[in-house]
PDB file as gemmi writes it, atoms N, CA and C in Angstrom:
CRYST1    1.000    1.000    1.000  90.00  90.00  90.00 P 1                      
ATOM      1  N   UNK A   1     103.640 113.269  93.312  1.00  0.00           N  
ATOM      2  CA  UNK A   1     102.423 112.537  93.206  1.00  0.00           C  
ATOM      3  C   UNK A   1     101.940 112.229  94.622  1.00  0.00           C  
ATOM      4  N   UNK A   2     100.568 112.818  95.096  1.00  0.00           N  
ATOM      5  CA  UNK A   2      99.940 112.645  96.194  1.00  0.00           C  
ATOM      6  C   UNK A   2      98.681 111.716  96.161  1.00  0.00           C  
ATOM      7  N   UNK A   3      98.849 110.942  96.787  1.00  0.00           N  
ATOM      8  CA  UNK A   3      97.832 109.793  96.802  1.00  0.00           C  
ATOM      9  C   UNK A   3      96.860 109.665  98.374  1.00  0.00           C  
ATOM     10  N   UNK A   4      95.592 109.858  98.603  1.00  0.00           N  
ATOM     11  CA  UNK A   4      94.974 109.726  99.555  1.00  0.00           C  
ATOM     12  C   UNK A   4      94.128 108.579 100.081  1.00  0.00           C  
ATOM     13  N   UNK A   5      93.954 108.197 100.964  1.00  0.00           N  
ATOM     14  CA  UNK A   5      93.753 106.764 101.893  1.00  0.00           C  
ATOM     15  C   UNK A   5      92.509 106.921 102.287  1.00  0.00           C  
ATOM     16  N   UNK A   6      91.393 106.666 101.830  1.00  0.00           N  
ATOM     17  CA  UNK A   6      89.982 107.384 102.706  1.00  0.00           C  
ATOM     18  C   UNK A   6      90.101 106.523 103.354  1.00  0.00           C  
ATOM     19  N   UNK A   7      88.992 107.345 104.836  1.00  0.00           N  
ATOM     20  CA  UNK A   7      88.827 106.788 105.911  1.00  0.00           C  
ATOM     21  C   UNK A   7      87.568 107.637 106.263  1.00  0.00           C  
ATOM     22  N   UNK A   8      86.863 106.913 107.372  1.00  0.00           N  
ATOM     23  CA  UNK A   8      86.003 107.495 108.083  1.00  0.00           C  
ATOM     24  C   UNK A   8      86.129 109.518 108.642  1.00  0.00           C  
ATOM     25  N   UNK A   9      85.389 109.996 108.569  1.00  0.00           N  
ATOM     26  CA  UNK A   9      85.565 111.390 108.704  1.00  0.00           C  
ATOM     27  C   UNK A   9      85.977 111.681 110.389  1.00  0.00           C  
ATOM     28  N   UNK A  10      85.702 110.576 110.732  1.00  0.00           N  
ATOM     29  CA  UNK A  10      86.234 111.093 112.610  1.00  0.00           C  
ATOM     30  C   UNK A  10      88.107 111.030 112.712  1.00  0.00           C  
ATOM     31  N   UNK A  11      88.889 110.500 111.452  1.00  0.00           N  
ATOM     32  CA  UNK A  11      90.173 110.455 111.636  1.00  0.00           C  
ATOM     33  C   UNK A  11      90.320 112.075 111.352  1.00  0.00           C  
ATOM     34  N   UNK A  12      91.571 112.189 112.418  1.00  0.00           N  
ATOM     35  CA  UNK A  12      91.721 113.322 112.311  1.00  0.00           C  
ATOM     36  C   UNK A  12      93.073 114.079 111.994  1.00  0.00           C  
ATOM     37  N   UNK A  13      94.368 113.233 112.364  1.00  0.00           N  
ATOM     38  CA  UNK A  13      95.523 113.025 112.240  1.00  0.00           C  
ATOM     39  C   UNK A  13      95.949 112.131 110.894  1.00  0.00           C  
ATOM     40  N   UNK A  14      96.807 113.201 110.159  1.00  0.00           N  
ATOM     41  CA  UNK A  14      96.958 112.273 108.913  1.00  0.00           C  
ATOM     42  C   UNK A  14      98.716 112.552 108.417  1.00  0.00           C  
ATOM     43  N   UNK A  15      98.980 111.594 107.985  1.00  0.00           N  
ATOM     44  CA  UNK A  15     100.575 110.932 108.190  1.00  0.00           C  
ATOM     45  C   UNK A  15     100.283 110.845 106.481  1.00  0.00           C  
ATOM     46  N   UNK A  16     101.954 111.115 106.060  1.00  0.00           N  
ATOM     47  CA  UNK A  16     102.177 111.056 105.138  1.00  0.00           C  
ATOM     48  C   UNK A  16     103.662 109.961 105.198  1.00  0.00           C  
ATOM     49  N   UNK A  17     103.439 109.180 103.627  1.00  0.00           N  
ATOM     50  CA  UNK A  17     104.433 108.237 103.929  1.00  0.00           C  
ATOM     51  C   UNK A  17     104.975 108.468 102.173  1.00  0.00           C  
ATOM     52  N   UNK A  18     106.337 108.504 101.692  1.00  0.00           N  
ATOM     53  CA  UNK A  18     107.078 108.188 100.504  1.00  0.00           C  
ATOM     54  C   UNK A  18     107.185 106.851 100.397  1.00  0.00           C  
ATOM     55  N   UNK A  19     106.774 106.631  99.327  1.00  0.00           N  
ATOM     56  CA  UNK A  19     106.996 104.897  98.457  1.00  0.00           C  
ATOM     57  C   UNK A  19     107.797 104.882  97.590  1.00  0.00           C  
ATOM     58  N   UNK A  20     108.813 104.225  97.782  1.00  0.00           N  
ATOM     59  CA  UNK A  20     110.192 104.726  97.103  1.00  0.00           C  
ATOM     60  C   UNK A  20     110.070 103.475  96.694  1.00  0.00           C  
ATOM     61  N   UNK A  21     109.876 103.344  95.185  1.00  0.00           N  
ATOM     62  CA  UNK A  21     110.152 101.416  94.422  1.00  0.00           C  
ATOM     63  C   UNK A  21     111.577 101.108  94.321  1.00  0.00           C  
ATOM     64  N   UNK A  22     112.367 100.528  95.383  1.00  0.00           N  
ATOM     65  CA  UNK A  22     113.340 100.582  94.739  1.00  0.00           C  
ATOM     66  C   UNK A  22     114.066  99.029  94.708  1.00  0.00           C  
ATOM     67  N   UNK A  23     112.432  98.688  94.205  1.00  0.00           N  
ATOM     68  CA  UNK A  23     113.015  96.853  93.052  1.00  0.00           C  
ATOM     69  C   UNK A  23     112.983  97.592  92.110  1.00  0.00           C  
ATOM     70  N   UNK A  24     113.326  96.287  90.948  1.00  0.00           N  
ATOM     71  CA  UNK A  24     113.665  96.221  89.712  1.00  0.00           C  
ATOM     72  C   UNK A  24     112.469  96.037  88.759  1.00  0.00           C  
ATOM     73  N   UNK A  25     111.187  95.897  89.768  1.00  0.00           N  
ATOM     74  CA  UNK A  25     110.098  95.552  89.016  1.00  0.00           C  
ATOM     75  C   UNK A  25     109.010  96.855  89.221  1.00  0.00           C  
ATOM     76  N   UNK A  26     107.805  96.928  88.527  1.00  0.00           N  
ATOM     77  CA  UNK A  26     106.900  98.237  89.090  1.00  0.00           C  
ATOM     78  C   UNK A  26     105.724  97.811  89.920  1.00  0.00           C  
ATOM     79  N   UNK A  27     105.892  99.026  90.623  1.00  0.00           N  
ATOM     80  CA  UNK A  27     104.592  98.352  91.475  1.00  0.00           C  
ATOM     81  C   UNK A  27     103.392  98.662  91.057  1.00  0.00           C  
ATOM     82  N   UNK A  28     102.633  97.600  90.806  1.00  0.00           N  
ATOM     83  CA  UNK A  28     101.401  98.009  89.751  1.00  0.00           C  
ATOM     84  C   UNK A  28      99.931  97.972  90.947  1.00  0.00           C  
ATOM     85  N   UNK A  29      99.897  97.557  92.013  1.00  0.00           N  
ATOM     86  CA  UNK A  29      99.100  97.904  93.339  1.00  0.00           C  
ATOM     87  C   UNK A  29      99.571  98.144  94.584  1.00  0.00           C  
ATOM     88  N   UNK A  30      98.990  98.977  95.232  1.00  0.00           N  
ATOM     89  CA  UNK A  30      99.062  99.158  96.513  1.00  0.00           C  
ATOM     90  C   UNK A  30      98.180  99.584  97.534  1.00  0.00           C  
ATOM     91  N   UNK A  31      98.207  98.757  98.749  1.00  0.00           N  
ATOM     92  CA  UNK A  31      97.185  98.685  99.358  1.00  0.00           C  
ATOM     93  C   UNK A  31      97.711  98.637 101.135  1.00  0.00           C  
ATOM     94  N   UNK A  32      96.483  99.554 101.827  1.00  0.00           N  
ATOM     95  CA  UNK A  32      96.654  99.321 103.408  1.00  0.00           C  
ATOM     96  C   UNK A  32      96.035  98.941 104.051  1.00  0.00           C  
ATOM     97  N   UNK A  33      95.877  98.850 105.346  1.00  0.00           N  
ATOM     98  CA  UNK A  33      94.962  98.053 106.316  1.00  0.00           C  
ATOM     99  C   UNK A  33      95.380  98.391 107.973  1.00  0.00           C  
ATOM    100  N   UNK A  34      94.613  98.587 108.852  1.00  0.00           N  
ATOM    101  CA  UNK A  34      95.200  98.350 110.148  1.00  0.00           C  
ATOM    102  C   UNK A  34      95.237  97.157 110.373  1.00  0.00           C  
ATOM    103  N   UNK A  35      96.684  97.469 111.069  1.00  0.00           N  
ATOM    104  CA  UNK A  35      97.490  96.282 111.577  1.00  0.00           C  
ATOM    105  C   UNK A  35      96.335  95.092 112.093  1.00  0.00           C  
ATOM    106  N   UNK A  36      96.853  93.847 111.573  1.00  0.00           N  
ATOM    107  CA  UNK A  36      95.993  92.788 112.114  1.00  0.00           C  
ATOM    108  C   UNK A  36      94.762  92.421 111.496  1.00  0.00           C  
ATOM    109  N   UNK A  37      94.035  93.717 110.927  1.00  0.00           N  
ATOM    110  CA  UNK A  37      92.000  93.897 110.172  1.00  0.00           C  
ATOM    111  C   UNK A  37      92.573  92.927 108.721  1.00  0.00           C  
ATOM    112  N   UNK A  38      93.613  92.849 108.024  1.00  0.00           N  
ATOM    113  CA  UNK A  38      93.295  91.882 106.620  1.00  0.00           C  
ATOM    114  C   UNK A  38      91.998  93.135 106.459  1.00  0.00           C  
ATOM    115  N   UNK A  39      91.965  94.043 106.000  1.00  0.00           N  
ATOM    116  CA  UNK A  39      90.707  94.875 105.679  1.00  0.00           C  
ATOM    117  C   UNK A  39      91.077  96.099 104.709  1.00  0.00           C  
ATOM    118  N   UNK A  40      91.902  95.172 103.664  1.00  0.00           N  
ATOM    119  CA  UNK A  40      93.193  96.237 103.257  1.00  0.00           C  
ATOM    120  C   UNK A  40      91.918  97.111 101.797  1.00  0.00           C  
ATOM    121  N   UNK A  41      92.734  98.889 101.712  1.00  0.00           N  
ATOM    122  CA  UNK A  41      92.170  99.411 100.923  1.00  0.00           C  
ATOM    123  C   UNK A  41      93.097  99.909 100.083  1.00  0.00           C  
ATOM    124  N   UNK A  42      92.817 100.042  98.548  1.00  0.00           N  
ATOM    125  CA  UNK A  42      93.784 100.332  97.608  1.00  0.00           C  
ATOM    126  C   UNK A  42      93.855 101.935  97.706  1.00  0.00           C  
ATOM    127  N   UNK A  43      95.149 101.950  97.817  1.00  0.00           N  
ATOM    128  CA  UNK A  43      95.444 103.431  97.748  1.00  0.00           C  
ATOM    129  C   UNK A  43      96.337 103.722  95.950  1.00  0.00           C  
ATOM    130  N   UNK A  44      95.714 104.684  95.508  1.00  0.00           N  
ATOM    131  CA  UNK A  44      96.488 104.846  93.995  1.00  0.00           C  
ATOM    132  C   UNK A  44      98.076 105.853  94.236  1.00  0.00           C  
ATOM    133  N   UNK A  45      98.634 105.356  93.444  1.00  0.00           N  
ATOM    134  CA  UNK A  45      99.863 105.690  93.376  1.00  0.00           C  
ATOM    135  C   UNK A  45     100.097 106.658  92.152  1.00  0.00           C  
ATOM    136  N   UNK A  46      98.653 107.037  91.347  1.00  0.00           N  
ATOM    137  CA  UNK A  46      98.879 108.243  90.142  1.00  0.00           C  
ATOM    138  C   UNK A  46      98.447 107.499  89.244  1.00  0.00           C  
ATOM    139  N   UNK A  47      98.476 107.709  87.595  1.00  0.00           N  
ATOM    140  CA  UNK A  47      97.895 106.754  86.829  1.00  0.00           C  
ATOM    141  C   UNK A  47      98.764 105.882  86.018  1.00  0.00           C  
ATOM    142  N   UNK A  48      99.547 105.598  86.923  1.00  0.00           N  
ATOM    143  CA  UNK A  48     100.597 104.040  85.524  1.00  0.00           C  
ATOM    144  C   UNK A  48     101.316 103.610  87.053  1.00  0.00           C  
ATOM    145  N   UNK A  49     101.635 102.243  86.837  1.00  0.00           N  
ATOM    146  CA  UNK A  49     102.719 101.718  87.493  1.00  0.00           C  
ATOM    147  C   UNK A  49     103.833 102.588  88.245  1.00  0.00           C  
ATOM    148  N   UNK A  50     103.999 102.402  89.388  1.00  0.00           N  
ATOM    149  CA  UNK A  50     104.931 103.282  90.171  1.00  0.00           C  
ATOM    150  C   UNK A  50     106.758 102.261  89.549  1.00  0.00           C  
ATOM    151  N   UNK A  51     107.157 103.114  89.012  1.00  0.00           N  
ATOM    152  CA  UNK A  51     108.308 102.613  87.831  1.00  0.00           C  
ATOM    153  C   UNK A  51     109.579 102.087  89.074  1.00  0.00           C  
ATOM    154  N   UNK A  52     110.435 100.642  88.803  1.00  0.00           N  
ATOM    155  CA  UNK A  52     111.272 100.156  89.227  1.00  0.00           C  
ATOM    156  C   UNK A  52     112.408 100.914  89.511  1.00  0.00           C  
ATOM    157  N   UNK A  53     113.235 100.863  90.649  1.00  0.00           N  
ATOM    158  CA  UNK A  53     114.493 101.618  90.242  1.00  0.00           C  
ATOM    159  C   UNK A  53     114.306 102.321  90.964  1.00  0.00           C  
ATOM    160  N   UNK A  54     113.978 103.290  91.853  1.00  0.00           N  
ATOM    161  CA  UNK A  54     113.468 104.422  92.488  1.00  0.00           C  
ATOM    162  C   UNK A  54     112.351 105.177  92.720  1.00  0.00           C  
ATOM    163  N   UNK A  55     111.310 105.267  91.792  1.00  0.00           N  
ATOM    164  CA  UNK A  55     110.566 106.183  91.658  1.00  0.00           C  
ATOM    165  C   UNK A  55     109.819 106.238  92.906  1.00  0.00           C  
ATOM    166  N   UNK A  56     109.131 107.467  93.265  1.00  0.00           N  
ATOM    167  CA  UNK A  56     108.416 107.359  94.323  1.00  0.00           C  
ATOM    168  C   UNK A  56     107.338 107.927  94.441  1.00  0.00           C  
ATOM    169  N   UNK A  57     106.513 107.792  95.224  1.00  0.00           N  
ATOM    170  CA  UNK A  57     105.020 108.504  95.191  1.00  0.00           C  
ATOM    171  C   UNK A  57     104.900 109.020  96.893  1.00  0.00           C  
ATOM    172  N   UNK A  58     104.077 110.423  97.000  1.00  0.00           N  
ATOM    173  CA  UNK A  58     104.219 109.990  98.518  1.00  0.00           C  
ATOM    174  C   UNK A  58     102.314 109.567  99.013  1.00  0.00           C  
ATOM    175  N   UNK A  59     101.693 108.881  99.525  1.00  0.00           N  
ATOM    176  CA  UNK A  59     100.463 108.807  99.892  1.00  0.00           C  
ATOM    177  C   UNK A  59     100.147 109.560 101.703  1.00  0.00           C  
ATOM    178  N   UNK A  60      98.875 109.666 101.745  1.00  0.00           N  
ATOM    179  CA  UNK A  60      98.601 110.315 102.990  1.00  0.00           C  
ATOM    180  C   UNK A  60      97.847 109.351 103.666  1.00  0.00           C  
ATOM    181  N   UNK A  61      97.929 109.057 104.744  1.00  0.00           N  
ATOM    182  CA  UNK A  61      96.906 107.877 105.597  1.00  0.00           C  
ATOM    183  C   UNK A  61      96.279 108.328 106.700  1.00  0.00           C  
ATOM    184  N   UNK A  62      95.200 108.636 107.059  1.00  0.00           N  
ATOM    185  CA  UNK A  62      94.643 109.377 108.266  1.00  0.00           C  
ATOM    186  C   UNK A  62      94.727 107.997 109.152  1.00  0.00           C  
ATOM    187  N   UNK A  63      94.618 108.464 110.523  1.00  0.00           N  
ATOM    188  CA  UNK A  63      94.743 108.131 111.733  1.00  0.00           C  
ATOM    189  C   UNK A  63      93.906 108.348 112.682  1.00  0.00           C  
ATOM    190  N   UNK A  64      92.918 107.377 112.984  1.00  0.00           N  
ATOM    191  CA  UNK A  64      91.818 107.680 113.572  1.00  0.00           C  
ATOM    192  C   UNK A  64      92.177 107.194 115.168  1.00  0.00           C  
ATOM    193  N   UNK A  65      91.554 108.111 116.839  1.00  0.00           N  
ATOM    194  CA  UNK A  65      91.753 107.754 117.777  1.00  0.00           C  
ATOM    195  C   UNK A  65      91.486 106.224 118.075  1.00  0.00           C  
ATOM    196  N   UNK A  66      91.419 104.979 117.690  1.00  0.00           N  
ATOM    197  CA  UNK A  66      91.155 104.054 117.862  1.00  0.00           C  
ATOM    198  C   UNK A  66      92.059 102.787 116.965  1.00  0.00           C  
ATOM    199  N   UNK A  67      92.681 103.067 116.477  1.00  0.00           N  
ATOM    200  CA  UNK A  67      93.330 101.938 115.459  1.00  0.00           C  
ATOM    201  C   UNK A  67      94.873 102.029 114.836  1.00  0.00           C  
ATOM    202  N   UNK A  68      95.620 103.196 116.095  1.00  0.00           N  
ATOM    203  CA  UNK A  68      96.955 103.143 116.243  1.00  0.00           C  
ATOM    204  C   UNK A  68      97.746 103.517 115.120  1.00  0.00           C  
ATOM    205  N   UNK A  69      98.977 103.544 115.361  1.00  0.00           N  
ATOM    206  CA  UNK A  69      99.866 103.700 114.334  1.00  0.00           C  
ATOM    207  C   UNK A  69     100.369 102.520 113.239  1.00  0.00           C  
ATOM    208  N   UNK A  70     100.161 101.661 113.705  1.00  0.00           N  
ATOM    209  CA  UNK A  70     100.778 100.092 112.828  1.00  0.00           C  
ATOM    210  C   UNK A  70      99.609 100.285 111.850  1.00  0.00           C  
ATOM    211  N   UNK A  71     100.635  99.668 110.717  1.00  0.00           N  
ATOM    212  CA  UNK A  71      99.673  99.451 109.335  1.00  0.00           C  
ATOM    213  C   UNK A  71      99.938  98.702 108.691  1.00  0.00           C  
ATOM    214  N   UNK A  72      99.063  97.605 108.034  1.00  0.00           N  
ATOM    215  CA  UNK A  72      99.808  96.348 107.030  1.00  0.00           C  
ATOM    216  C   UNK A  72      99.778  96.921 105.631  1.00  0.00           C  
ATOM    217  N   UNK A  73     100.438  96.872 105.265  1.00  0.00           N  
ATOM    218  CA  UNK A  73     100.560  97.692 103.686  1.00  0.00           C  
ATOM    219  C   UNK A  73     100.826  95.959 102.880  1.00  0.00           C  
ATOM    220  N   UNK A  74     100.695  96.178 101.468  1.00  0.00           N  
ATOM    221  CA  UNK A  74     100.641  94.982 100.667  1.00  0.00           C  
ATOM    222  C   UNK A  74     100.615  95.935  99.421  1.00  0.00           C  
ATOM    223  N   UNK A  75     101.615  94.732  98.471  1.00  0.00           N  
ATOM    224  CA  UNK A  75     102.388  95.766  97.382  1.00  0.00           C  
ATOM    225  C   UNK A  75     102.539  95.015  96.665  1.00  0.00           C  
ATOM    226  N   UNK A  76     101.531  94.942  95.141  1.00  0.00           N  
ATOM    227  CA  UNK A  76     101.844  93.866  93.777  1.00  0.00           C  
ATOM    228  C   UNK A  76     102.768  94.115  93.037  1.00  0.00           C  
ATOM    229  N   UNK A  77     103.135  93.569  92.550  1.00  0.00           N  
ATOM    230  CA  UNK A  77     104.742  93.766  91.468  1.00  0.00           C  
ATOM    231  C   UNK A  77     104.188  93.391  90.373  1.00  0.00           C  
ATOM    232  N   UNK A  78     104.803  94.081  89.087  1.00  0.00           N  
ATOM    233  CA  UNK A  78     104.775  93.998  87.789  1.00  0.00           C  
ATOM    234  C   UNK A  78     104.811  92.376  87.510  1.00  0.00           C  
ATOM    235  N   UNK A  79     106.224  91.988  88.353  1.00  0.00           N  
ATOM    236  CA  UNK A  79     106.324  90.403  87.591  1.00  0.00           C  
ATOM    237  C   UNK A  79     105.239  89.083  88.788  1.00  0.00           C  
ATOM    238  N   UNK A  80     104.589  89.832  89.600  1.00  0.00           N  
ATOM    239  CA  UNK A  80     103.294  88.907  90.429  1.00  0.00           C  
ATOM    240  C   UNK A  80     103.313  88.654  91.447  1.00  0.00           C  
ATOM    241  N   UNK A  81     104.640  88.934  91.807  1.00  0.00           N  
ATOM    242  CA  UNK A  81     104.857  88.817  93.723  1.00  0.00           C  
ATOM    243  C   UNK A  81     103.784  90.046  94.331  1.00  0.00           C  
ATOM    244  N   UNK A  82     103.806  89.278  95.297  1.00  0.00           N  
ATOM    245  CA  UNK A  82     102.986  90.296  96.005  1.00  0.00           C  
ATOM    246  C   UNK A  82     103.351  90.177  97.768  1.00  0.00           C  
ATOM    247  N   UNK A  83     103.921  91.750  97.838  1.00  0.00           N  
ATOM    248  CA  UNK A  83     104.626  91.596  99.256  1.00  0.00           C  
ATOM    249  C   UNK A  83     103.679  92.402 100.739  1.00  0.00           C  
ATOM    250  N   UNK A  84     103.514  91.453 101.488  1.00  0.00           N  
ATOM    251  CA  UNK A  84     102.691  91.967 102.280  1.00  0.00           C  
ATOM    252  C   UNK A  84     103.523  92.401 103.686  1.00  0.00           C  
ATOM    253  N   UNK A  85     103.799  93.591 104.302  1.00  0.00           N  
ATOM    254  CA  UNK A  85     104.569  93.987 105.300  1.00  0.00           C  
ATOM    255  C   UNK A  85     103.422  94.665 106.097  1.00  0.00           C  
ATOM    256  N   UNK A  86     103.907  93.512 107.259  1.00  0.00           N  
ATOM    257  CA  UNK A  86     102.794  94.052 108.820  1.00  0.00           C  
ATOM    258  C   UNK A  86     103.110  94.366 109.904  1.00  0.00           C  
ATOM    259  N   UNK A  87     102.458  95.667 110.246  1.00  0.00           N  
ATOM    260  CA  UNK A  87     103.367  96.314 111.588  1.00  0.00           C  
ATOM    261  C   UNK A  87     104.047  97.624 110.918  1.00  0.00           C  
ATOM    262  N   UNK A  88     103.579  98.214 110.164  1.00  0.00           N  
ATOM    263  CA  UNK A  88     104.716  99.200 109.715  1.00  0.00           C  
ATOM    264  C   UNK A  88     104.172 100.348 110.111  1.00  0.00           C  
ATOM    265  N   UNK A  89     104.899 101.203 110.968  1.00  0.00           N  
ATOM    266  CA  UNK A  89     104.794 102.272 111.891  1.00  0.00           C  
ATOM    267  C   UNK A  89     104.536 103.818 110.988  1.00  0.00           C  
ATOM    268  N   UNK A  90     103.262 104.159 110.761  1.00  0.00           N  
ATOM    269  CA  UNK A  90     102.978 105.728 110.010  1.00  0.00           C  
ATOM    270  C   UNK A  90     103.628 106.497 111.047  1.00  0.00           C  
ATOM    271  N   UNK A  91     103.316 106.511 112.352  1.00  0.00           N  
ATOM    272  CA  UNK A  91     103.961 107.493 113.268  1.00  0.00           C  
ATOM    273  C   UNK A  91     105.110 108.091 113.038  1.00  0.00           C  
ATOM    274  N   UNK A  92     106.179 106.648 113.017  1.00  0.00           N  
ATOM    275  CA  UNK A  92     107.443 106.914 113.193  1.00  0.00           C  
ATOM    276  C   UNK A  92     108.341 107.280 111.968  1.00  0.00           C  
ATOM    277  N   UNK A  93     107.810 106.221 110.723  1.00  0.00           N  
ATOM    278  CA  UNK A  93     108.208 106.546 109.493  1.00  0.00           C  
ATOM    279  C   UNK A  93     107.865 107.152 108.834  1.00  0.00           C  
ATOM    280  N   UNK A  94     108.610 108.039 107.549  1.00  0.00           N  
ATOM    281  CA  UNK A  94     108.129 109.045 106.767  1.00  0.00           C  
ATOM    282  C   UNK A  94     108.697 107.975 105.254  1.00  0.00           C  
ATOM    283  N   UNK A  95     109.263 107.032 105.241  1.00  0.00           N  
ATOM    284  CA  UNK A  95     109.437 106.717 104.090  1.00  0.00           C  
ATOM    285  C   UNK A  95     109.774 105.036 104.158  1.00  0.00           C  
ATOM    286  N   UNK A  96     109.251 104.462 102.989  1.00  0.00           N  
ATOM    287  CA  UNK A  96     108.747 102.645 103.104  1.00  0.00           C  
ATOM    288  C   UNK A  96     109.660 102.571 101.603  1.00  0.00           C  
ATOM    289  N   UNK A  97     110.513 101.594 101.753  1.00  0.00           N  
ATOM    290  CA  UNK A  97     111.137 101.277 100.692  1.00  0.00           C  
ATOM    291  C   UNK A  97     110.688  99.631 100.263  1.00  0.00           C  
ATOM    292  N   UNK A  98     110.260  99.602  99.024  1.00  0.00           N  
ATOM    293  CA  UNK A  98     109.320  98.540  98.952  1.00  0.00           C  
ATOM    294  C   UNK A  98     110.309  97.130  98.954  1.00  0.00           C  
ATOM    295  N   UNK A  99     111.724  96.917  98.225  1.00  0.00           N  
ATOM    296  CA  UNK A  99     112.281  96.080  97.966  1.00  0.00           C  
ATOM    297  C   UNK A  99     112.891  95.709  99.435  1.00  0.00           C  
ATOM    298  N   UNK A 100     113.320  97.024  99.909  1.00  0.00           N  
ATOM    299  CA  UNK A 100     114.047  96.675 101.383  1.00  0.00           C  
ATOM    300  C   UNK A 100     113.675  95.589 102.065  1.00  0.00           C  
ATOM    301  N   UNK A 101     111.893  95.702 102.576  1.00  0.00           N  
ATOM    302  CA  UNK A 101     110.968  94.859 103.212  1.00  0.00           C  
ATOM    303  C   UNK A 101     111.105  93.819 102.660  1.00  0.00           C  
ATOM    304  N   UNK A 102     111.229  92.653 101.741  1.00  0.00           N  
ATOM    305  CA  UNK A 102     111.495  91.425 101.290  1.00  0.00           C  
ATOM    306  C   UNK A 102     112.492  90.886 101.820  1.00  0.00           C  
ATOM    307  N   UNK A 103     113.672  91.497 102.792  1.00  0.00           N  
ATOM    308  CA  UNK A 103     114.576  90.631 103.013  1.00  0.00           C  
ATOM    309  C   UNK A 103     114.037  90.668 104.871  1.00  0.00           C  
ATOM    310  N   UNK A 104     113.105  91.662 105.721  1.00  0.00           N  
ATOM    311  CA  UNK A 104     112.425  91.660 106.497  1.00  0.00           C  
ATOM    312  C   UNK A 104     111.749  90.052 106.908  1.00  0.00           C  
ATOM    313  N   UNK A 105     111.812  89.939 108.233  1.00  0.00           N  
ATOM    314  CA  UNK A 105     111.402  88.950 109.127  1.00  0.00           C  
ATOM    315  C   UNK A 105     109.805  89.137 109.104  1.00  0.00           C  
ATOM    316  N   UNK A 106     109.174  90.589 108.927  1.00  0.00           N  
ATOM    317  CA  UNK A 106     107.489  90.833 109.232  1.00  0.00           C  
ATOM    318  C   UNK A 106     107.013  90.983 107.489  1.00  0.00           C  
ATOM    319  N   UNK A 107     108.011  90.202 106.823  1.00  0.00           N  
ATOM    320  CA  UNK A 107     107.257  90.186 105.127  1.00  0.00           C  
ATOM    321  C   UNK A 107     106.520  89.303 104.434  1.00  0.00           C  
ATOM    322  N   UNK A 108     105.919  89.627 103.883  1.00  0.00           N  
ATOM    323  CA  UNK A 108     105.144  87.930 103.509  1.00  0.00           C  
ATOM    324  C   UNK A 108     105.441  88.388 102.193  1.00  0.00           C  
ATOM    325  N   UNK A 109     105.957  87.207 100.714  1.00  0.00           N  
ATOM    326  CA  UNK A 109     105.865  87.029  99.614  1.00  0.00           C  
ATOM    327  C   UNK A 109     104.945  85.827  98.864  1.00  0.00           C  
ATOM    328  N   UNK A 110     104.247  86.375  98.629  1.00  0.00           N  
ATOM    329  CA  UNK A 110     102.990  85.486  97.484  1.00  0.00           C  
ATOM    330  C   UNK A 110     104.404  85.702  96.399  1.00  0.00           C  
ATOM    331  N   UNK A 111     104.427  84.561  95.593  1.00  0.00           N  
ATOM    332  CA  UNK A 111     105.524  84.198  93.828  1.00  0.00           C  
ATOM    333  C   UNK A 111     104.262  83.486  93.087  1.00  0.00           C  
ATOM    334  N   UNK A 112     104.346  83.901  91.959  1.00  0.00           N  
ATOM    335  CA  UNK A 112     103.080  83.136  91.071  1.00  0.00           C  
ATOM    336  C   UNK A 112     104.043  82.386  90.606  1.00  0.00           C  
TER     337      UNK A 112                                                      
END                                                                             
């Protein structure tokens, strides 16, 4: 499952990242932003909940000369958390494990 990130047509460099769910819950949104903009855009993950436990999707994020490699990604859960991880490197990484980031120092958790 390939999921694409629009962006302005001057990006030209585009990074691919695996979303590996591997809570216990599904991730029912997901969304990015450059680092710092709060200017986050939903990227789809296919058509149902990206399923708990492993499953993974991979999405593509272009990279435009002006707005770097860092990216804040933000990720709703089935049961309402919603985890926001900022600073996360497209360059360097090829794969974001969603549960990992919750025990992360750069995570933010919204709990309803």
């Amino acid at each position: 499952m390939t999921a694409v990130l629009a962006t302005p047509v001057y990006a030209s460099t585009v990074y691919y990242v695996d979303i590996v769910n591997t809570s216990a819950n599904d991730v029912v949104s997901f969304e990015v932003a450059s680092a710092g903009s709060d200017r986050f855009h939903s990227v789809l993950l296919g058509n149902a909940p990206l399923q708990g436990g492993g499953e993974a999707a991979t999405i593509a994020i272009r990279k435009g000369d002006d707005d770097g490699c860092r990216r804040d990604l933000r990720i709703g859960f089935s049961d309402g958390r919603v985890l926001t991880h900022r600073g996360f490197d497209i360059c360097h990484y090829r794969t974001y494990h969603a549960e990992r980031y919750l025990r992360t120092q750069t995570a933010e958790v919204d709990k309803p």
